[in-house]
C-alpha positions as CSV (number, residue, x, y, z in Angstrom):
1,X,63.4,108.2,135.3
2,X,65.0,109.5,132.2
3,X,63.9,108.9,128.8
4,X,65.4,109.5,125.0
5,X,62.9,110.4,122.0
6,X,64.3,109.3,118.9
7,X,64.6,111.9,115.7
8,X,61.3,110.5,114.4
9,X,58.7,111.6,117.5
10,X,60.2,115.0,118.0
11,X,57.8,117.8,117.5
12,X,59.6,119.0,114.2
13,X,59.6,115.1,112.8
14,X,63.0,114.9,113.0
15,X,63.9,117.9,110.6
16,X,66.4,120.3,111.4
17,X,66.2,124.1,109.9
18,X,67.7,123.2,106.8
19,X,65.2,120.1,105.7
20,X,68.0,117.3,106.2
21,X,67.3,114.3,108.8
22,X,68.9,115.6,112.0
23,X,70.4,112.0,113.7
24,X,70.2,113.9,117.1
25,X,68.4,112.4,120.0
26,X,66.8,114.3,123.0
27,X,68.0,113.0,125.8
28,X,66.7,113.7,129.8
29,X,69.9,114.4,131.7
30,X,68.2,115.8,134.9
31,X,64.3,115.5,136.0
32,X,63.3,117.8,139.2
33,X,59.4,117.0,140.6
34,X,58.0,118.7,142.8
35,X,54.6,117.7,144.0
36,X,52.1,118.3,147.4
37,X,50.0,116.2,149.2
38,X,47.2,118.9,150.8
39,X,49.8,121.1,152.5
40,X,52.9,119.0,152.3
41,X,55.3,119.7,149.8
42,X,57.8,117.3,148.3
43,X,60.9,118.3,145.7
44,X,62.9,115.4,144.3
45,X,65.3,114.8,141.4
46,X,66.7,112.0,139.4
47,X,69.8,112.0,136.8
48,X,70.0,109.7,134.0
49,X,71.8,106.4,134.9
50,X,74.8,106.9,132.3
51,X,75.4,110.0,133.2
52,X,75.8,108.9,136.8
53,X,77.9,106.0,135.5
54,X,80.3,108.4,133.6
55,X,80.8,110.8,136.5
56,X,84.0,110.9,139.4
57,X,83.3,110.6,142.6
58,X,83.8,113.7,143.5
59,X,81.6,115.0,140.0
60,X,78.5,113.0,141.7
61,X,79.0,114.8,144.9
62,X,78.9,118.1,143.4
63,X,75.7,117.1,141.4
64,X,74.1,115.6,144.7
65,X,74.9,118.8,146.8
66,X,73.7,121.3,143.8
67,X,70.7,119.5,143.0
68,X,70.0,119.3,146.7
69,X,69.7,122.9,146.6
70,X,67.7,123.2,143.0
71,X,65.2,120.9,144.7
72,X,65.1,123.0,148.3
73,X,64.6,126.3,146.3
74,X,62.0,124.7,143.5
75,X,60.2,123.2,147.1
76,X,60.4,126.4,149.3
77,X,58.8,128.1,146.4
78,X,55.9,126.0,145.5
79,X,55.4,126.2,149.3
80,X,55.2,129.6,149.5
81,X,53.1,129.8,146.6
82,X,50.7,127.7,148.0
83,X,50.2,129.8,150.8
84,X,49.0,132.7,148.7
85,X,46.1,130.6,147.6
86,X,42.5,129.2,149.2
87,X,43.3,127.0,152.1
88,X,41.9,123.4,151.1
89,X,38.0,123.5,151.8
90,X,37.0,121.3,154.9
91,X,36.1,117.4,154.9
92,X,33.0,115.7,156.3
93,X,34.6,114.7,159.2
């Protein structure tokens, strides 16, 4: 689900703008996939386990009802999207 590169694998080796080690980590908070099977499309998102941990109740509900919306929007898009291209050619049947 989510994942933390340490200083040393980011792209700028861990250097900040002024040449000294930066300690920070990039973390994934939030992940949103959105992928198709032929003509079905399927949105989903996952939050990073501590994050869900250090929420209120009523914080996780917000984040469940907004992200149910990212992932409708991000979906409904690719969907139409895909209708503006070359329908899938046909099988052998």
């Amino acid at each position: 689900m989510a994942r933390a590169v340490p200083p040393s694998e980011q792209a700028n080796g861990g250097l900040s703008d002024d040449n000294a080690l930066d300690p920070a980590w990039d973390v994934e908070l939030l992940r949103v996939l959105v992928s198709r099977k032929g003509t079905q499309v399927e949105a989903q998102w996952a939050i990073h386990p501590q994050l869900k941990q250090d929420l209120l109740p009523n914080e996780w509900q917000d984040v469940m009802d907004l992200m149910g919306k990212v992932t409708a929007i991000v979906g409904d898009r690719f969907s139409k999207a895909l209708e503006n291209i070359d329908p899938m050619p046909p099988g052998n049947a």
